[in-house]
ChimeraX commands (.cxc) that place a marker at each C-alpha (Angstrom):
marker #1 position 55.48,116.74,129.24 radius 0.5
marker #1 position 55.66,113.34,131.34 radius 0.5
marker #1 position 53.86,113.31,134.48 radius 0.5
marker #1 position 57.01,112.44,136.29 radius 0.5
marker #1 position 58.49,115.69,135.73 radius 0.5
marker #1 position 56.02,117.68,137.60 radius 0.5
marker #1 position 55.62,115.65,140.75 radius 0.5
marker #1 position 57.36,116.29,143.61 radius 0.5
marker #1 position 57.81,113.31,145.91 radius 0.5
marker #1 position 59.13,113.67,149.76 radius 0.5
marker #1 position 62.38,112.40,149.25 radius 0.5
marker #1 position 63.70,114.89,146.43 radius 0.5
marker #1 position 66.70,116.90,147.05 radius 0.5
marker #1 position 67.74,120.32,145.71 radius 0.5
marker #1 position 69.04,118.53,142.93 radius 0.5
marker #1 position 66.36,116.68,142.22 radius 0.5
marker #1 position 64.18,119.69,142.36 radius 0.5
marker #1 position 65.93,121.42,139.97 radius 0.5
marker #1 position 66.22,118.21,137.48 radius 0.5
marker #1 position 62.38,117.73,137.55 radius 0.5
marker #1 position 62.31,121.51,136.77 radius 0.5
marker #1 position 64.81,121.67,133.87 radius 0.5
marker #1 position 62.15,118.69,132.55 radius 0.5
marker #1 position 59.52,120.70,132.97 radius 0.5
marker #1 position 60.96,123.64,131.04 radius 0.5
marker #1 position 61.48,121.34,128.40 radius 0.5
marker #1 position 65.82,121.67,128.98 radius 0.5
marker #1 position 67.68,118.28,129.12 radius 0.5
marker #1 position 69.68,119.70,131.93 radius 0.5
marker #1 position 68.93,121.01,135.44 radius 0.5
marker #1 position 68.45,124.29,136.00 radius 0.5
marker #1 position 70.53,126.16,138.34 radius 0.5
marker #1 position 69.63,126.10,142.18 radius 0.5
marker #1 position 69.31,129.76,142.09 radius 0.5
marker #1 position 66.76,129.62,139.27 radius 0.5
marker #1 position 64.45,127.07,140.69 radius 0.5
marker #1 position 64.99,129.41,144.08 radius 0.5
marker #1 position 64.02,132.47,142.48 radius 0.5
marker #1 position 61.16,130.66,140.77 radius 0.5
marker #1 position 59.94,129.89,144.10 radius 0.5
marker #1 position 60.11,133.14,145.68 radius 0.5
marker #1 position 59.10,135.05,142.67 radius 0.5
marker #1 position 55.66,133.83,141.13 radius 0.5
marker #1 position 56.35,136.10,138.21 radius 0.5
marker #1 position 59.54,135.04,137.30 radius 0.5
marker #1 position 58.14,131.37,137.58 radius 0.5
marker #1 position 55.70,132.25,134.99 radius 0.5
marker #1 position 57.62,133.72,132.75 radius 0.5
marker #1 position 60.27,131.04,132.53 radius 0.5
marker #1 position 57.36,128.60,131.90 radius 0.5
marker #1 position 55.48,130.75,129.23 radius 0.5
marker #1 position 59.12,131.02,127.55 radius 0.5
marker #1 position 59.16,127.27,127.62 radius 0.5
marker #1 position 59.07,127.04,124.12 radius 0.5
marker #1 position 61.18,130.63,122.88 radius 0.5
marker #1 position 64.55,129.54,123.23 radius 0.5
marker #1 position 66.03,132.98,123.83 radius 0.5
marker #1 position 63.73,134.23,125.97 radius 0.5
marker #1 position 63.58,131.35,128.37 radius 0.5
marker #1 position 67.67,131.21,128.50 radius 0.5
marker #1 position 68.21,135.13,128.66 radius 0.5
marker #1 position 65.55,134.18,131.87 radius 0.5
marker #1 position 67.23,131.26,133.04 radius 0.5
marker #1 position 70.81,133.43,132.92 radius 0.5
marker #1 position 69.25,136.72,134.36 radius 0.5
marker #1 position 71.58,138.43,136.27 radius 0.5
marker #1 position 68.88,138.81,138.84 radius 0.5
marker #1 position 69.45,135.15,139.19 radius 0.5
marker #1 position 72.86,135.75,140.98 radius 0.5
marker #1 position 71.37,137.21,144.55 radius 0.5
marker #1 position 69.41,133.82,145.47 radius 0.5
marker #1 position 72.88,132.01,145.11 radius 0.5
marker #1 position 73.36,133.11,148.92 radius 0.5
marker #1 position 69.65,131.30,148.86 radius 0.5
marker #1 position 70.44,128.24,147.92 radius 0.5
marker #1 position 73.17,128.03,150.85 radius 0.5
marker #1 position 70.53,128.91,152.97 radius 0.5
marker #1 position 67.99,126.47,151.64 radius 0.5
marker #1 position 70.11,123.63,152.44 radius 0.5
marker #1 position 69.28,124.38,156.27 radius 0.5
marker #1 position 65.66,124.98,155.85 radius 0.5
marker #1 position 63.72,121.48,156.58 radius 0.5
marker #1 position 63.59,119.81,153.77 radius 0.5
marker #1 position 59.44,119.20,154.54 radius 0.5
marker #1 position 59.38,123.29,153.69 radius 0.5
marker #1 position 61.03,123.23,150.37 radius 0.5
marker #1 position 58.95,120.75,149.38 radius 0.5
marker #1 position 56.30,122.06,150.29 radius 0.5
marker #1 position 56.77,125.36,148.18 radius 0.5
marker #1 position 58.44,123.59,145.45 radius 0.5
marker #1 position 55.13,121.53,145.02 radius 0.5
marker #1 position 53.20,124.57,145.11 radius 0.5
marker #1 position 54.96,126.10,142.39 radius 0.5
marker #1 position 55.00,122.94,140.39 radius 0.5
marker #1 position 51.32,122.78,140.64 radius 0.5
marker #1 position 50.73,126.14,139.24 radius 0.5
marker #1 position 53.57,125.74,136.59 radius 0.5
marker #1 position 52.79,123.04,135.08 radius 0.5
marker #1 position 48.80,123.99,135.26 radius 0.5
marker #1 position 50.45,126.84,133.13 radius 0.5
marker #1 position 52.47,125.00,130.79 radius 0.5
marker #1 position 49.47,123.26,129.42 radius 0.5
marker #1 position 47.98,126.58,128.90 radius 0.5
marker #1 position 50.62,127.61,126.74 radius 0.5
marker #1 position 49.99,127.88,122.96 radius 0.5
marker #1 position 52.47,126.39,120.63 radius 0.5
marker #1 position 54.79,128.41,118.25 radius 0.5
marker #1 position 52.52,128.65,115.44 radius 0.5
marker #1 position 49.64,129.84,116.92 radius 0.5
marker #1 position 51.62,132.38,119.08 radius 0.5
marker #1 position 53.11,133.79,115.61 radius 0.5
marker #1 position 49.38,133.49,113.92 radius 0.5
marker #1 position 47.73,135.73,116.92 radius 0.5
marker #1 position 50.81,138.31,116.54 radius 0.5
marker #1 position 50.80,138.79,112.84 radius 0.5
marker #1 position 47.03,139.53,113.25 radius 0.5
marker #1 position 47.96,142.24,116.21 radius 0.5
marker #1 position 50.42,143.61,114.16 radius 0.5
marker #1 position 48.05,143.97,111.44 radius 0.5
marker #1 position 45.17,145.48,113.48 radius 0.5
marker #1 position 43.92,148.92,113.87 radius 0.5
marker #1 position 43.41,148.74,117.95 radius 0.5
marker #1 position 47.24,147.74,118.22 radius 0.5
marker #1 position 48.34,150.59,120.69 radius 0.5
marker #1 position 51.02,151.70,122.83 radius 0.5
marker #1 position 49.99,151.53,126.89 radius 0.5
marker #1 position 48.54,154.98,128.28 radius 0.5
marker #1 position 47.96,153.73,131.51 radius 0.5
marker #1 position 50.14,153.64,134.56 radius 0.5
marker #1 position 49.14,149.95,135.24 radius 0.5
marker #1 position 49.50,148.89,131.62 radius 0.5
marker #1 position 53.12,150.69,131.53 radius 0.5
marker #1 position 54.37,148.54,134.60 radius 0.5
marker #1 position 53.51,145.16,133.46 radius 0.5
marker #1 position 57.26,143.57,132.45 radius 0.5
marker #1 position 57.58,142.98,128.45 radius 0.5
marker #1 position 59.89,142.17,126.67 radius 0.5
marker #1 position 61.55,144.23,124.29 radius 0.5
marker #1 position 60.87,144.57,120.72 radius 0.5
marker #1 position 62.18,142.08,118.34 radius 0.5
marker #1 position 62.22,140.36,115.40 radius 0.5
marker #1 position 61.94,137.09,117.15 radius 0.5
marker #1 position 58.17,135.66,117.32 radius 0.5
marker #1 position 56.09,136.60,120.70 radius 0.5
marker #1 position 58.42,139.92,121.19 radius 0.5
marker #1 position 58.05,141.78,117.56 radius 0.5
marker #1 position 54.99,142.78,119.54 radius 0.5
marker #1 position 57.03,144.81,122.10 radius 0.5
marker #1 position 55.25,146.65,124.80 radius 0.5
marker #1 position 51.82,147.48,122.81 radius 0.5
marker #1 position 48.43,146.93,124.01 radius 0.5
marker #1 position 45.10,146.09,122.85 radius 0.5
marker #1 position 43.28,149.36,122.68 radius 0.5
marker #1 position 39.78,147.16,123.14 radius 0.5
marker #1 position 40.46,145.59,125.96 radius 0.5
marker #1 position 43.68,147.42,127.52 radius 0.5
marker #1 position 45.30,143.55,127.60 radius 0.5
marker #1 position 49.20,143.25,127.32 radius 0.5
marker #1 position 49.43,141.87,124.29 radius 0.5
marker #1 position 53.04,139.61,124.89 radius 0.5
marker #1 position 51.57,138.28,127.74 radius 0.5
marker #1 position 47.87,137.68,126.15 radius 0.5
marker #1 position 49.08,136.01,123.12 radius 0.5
marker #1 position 50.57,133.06,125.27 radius 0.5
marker #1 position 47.96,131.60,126.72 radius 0.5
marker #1 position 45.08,129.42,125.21 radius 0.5
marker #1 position 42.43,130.62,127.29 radius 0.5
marker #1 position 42.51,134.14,125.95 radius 0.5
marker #1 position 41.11,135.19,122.99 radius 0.5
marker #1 position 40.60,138.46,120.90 radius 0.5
marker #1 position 38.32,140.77,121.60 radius 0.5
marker #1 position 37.01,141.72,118.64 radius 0.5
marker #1 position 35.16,139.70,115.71 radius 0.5
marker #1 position 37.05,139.10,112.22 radius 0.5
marker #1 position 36.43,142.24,110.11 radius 0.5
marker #1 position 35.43,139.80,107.18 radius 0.5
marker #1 position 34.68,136.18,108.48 radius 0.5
marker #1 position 31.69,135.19,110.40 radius 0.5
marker #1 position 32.02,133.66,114.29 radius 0.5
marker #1 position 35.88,133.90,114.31 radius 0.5
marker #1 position 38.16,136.69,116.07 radius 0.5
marker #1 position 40.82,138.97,114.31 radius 0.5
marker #1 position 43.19,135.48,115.23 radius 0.5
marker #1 position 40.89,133.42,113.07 radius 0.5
marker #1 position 39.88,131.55,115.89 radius 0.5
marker #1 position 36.25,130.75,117.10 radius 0.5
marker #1 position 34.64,132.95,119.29 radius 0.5
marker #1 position 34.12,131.84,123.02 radius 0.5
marker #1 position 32.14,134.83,124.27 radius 0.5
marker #1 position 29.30,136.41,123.57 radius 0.5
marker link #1:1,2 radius 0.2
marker link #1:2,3 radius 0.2
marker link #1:3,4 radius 0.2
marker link #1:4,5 radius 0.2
marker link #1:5,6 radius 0.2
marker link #1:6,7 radius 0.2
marker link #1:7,8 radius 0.2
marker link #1:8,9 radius 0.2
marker link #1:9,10 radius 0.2
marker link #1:10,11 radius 0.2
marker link #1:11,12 radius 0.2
marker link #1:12,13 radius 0.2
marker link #1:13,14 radius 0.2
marker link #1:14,15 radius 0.2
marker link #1:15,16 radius 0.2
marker link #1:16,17 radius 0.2
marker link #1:17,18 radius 0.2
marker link #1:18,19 radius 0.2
marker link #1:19,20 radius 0.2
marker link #1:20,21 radius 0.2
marker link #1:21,22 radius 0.2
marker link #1:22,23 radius 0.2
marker link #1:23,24 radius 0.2
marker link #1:24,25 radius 0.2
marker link #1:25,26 radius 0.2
marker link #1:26,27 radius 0.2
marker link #1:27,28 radius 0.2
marker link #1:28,29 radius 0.2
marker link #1:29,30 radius 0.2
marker link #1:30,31 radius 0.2
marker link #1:31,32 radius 0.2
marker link #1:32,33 radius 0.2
marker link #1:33,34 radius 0.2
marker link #1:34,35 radius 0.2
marker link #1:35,36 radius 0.2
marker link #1:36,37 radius 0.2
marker link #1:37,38 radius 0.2
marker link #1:38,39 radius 0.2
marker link #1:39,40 radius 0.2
marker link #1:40,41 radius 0.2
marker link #1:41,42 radius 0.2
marker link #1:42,43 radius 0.2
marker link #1:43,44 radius 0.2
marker link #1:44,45 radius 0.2
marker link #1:45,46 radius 0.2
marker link #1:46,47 radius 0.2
marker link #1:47,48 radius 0.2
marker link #1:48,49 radius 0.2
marker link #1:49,50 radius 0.2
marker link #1:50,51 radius 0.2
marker link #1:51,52 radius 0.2
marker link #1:52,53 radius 0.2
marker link #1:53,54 radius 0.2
marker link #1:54,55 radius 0.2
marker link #1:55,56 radius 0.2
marker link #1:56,57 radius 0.2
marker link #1:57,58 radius 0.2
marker link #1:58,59 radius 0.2
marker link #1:59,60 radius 0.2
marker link #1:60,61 radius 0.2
marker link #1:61,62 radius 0.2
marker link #1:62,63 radius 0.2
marker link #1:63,64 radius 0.2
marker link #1:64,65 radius 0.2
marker link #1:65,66 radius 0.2
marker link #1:66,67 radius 0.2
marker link #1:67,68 radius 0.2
marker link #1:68,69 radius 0.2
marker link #1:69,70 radius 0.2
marker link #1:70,71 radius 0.2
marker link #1:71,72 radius 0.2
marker link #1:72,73 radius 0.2
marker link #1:73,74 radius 0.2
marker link #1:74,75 radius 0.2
marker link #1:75,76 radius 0.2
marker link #1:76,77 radius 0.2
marker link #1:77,78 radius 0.2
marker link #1:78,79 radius 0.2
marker link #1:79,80 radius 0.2
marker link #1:80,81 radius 0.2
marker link #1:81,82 radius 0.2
marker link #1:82,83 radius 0.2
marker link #1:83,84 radius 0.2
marker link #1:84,85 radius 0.2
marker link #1:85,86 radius 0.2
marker link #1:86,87 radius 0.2
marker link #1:87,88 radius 0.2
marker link #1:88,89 radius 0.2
marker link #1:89,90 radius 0.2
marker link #1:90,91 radius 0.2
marker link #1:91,92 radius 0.2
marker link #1:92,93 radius 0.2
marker link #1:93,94 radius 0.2
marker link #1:94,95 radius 0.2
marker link #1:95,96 radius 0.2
marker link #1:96,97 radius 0.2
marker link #1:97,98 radius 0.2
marker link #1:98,99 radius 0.2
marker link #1:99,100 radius 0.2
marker link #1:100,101 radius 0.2
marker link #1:101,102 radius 0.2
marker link #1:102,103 radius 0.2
marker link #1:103,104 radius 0.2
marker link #1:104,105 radius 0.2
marker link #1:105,106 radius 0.2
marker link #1:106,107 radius 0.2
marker link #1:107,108 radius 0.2
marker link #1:108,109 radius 0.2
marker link #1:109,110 radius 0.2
marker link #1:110,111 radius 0.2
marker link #1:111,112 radius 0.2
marker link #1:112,113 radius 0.2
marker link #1:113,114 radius 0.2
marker link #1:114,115 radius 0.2
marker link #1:115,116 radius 0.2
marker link #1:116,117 radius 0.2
marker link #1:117,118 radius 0.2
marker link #1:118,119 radius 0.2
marker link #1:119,120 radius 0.2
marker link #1:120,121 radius 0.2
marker link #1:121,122 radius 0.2
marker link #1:122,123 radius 0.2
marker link #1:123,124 radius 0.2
marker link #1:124,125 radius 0.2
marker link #1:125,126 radius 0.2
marker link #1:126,127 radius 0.2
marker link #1:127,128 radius 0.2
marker link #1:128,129 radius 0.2
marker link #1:129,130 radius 0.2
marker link #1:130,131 radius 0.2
marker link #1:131,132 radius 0.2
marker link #1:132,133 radius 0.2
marker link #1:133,134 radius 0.2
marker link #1:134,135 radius 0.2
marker link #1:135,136 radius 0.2
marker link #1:136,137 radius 0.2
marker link #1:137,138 radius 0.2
marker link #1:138,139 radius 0.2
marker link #1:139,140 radius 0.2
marker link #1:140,141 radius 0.2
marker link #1:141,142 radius 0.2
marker link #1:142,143 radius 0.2
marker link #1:143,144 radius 0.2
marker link #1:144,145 radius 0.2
marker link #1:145,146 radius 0.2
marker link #1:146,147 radius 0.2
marker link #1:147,148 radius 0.2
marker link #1:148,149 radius 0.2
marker link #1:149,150 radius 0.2
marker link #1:150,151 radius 0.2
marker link #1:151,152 radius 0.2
marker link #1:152,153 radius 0.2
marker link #1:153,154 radius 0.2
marker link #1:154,155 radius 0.2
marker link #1:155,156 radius 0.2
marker link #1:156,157 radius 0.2
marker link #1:157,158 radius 0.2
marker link #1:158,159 radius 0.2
marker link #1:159,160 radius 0.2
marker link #1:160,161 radius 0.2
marker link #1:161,162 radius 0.2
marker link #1:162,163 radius 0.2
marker link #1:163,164 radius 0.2
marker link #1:164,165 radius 0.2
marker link #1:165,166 radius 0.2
marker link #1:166,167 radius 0.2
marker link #1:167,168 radius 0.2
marker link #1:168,169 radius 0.2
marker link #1:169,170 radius 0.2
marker link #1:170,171 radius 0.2
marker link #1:171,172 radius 0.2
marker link #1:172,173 radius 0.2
marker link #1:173,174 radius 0.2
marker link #1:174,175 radius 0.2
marker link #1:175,176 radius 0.2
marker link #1:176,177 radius 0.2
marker link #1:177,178 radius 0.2
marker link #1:178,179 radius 0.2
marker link #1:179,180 radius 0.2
marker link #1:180,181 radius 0.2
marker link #1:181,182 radius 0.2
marker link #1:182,183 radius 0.2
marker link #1:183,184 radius 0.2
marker link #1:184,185 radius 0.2
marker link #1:185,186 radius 0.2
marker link #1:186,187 radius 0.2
marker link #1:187,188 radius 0.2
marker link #1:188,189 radius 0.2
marker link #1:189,190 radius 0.2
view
């Protein structure tokens, strides 16, 4: 990702906004006014689109979420807020997404960490009311959702979220090789 994508200068428009955020999402094209609004509003969503950044389907069924359609009244009203508040969220946001998109692990190692869930005995379905509520995606074939909604019994983690990010790791040591984790990766706790 080029540095220019991710800063927001004074000057930008809507459009440009939404250009620098297509770039960041790694899309050729702008996104939609109502995504980058939504984005802004909704931390979550925001996330998600950028830990989708690199699964096609998931990031466009995000970026054409029907949910998407009530913040098109938003972008009519964003055009009267000042355009010193806009920017100021929109930085915001951009700070924390693309702090997030570096965190990201590439395709490989996302489909490396879920073969070795799917293959594990803690692999669970949620039991808890907290663990049920966090958003997944359903179950798939496609890599980062064949996981579906399952858990890690050890540490209660969402797996489809956990997976994702570089600074997680398993909890639990390889049942036959020394100082890595069930995702054959070195162990950073202790």
């Amino acid at each position: 990702m080029g540095e220019e994508h991710s800063i927001i200068e004074p000057t930008d428009s809507l459009s440009d906004m939404c250009s620098k955020f297509g770039k960041l999402l790694g899309k050729e094209e702008p996104v939609d006014a109502s995504v980058l609004i939504r984005a802004i509003n909704e931390p979550g969503y925001g996330i998600n689109l950028v830990t989708s950044k690199n699964t096609p389907e998931s990031l466009n069924a995000l970026l054409h979420a029907p949910q998407n359609k009530r913040y098109k009244s938003s972008v009519k009203q964003t055009k009267s807020i000042s355009n010193f508040e806009l920017i100021k969220k929109a930085a915001a946001s951009f700070i924390l997404w693309s702090k997030i998109g570096f965190l990201v692990v590439s395709n490989e190692i996302l489909e490396k960490r879920e073969d070795a869930c799917l293959r594990c005995p803690y692999l669970t379905d949620p039991t808890k009311t907290l663990q049920k509520m966090i958003p997944s995606k359903k179950q798939t074939g496609n890599i980062g959702e064949r996981i579906g909604k399952k858990v890690c019994g050890v540490c209660g983690c969402n797996l489809q979220n956990k997976l994702r990010l570089s600074s997680e790791s398993c909890p639990k040591k390889h049942p036959e090789k020394e100082d890595v984790t069930r995702w054959d990766e070195k162990i950073n706790y202790k």
